[in-house]
C-alpha positions as CSV (number, residue, x, y, z in Angstrom):
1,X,91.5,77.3,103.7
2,X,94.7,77.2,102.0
3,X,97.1,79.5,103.6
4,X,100.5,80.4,101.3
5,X,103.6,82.3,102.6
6,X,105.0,84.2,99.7
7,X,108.2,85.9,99.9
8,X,111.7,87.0,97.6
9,X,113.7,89.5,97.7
10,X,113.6,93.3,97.7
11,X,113.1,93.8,93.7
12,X,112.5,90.2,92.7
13,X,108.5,90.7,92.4
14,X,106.9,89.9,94.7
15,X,104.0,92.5,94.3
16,X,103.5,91.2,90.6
17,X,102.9,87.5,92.0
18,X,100.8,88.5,95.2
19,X,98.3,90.5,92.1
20,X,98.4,87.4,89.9
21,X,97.1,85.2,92.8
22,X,94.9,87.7,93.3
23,X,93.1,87.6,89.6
24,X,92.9,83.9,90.5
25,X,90.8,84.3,93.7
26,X,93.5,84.6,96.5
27,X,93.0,86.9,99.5
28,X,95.8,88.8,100.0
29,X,97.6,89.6,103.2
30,X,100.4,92.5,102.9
31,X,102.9,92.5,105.5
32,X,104.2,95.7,104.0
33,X,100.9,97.2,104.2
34,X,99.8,96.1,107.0
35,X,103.6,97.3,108.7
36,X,102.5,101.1,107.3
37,X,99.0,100.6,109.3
38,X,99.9,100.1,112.6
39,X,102.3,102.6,112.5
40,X,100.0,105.5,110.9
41,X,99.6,108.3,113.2
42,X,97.1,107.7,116.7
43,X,98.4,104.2,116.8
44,X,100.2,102.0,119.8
45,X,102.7,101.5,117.0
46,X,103.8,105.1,116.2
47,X,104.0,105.6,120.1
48,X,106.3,102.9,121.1
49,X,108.6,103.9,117.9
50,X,108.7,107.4,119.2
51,X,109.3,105.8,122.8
52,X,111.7,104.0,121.9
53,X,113.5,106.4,118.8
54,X,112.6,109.8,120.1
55,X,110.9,112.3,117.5
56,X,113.9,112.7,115.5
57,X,111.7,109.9,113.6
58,X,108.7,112.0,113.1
59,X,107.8,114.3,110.3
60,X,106.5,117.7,110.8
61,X,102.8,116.5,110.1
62,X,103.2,113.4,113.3
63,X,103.3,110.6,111.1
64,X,106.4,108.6,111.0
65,X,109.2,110.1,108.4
66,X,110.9,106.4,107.2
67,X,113.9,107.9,105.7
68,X,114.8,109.0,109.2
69,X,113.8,105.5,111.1
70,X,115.7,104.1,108.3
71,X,118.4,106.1,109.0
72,X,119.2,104.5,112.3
73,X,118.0,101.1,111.7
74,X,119.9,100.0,109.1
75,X,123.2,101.5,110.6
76,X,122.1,99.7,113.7
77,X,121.7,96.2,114.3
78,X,120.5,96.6,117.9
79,X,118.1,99.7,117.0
80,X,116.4,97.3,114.2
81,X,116.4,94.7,116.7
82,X,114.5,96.7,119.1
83,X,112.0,98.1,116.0
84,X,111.3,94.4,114.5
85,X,110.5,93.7,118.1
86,X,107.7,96.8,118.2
87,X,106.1,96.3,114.6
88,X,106.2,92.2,114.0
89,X,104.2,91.3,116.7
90,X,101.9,94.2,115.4
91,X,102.1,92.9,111.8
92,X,101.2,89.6,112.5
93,X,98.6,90.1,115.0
94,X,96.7,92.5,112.1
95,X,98.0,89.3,109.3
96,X,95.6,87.2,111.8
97,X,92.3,89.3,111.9
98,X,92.5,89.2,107.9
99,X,92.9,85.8,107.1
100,X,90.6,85.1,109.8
101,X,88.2,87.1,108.2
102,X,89.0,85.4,104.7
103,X,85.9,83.0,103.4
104,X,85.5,79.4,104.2
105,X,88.0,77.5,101.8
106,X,89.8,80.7,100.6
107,X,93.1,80.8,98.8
108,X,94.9,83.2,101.6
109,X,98.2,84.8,100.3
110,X,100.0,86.2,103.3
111,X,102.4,88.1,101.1
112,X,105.6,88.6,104.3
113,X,109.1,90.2,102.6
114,X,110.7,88.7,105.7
115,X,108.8,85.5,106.1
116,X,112.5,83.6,106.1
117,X,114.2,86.4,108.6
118,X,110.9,86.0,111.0
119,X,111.1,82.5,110.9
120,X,107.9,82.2,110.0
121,X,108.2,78.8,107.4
122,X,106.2,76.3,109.1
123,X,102.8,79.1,109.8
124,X,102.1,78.1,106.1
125,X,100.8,75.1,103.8
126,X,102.7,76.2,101.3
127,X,105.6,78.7,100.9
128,X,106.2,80.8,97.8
129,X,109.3,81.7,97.0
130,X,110.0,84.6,94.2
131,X,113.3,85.1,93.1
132,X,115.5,87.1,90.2
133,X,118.8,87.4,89.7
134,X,120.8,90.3,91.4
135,X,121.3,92.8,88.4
136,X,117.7,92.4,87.9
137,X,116.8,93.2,90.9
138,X,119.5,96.1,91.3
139,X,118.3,97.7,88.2
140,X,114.6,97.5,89.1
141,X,115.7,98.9,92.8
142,X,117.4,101.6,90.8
143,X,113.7,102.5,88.8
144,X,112.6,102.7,91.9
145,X,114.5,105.7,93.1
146,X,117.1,103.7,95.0
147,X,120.9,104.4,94.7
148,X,122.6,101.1,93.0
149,X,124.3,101.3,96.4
150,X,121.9,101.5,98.8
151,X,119.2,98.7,96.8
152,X,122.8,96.4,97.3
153,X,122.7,97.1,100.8
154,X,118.9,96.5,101.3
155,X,119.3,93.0,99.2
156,X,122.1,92.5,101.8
157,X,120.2,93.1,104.7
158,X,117.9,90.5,104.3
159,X,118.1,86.8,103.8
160,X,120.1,85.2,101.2
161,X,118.1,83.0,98.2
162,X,120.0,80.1,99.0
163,X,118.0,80.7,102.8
164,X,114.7,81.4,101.1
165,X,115.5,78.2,98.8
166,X,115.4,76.2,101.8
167,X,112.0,76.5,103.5
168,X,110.7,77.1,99.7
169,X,108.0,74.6,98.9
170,X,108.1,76.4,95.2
171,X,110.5,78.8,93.4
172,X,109.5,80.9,91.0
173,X,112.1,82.5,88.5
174,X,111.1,86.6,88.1
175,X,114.6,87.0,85.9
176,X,112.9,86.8,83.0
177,X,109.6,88.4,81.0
178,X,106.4,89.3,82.7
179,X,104.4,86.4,80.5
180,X,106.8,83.8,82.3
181,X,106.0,85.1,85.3
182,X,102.6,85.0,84.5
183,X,103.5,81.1,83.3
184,X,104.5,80.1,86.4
185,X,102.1,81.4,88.8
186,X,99.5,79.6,86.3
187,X,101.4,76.3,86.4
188,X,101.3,76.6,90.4
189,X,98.0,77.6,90.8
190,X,97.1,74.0,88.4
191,X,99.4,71.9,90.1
192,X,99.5,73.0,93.7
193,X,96.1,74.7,94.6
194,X,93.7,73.5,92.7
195,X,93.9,69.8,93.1
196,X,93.8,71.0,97.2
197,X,91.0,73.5,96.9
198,X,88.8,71.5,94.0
């Protein structure tokens, strides 16, 4: 098994890597997904947010409302202290059962936004790195819904690319069109993985 961390950015494209090693065979792990699963409503997750946040973060239907929770994190350093503490050792616990589960001599993709803020690096054979320039990934933020404020102050938040650039085994350049993203993932998969998986 060939386990990959891949990571960039908020906005740098990450998603449209993780699918194109996907078409190519990989198993996919998705921290982000997997972060909205253990919090979904019913789970020890949701409780310990609640515990910990009151229900101020809670929606009128139970599930977790993450404009609210957002709302106090990111003002907070100590309150998203405490909430990285409740839902990363839930992520990566649920990241384990999955690639666990993955075929003998799979291509596992554990696709982790925060793989560099974790410090989660040396986990992986390989780390992926995805990155775009900041306009870029401003203006896709922005297509997102995002204020060009707030999508500024989310890139902020998380680790610089000169930090991802240094536990990066590759980088791949999303500043450009789709097919050279496409390129590059193709030129990796060649060189890197297949002379490892045959």
């Amino acid at each position: 098994m060939v386990r990959i961390g891949l990571t960039g950015g908020i906005g740098s494209g990450k998603s449209t890597v993780s699918a194109l090693l996907a078409a190519r065979g990989a198993v996919i792990v998705d921290a982000d997904r997997i972060a909205r699963e253990v919090v979904e409503p019913g789970t020890p997750g949701l409780a310990r947010i609640v515990e910990a946040f009151g229900e101020r973060v809670l929606a009128s239907d139970g599930a977790l409302d993450r404009a609210a929770l957002a709302a106090v994190v990111f003002a907070d350093p100590e309150a998203r202290r405490r909430l990285d503490g409740i839902v990363h050792p839930l992520v990566r616990a649920r990241a384990s059962e999955l690639a666990a589960a993955a075929p003998p001599g799979a291509v596992v993709v554990h696709d982790v936004p925060l793989l560099v803020e974790t410090g989660q690096a040396a986990s992986y054979d390989l780390v992926l790195v995805v990155e775009a320039d900041p306009a870029t990934r401003v203006s896709r933020l922005v297509q997102r819904g995002l204020t060009a404020e707030d999508a500024r102050a989310r890139m902020a938040a998380q680790a610089s690319d000169g930090q991802r650039r240094a536990v990066a085994d590759v980088v791949l350049d999303n500043s450009g069109t789709p097919e050279q993203l496409a390129e590059q993932v193709d030129r990796f998969w060649v060189e890197r993985i297949q002379p490892v998986t045959g």
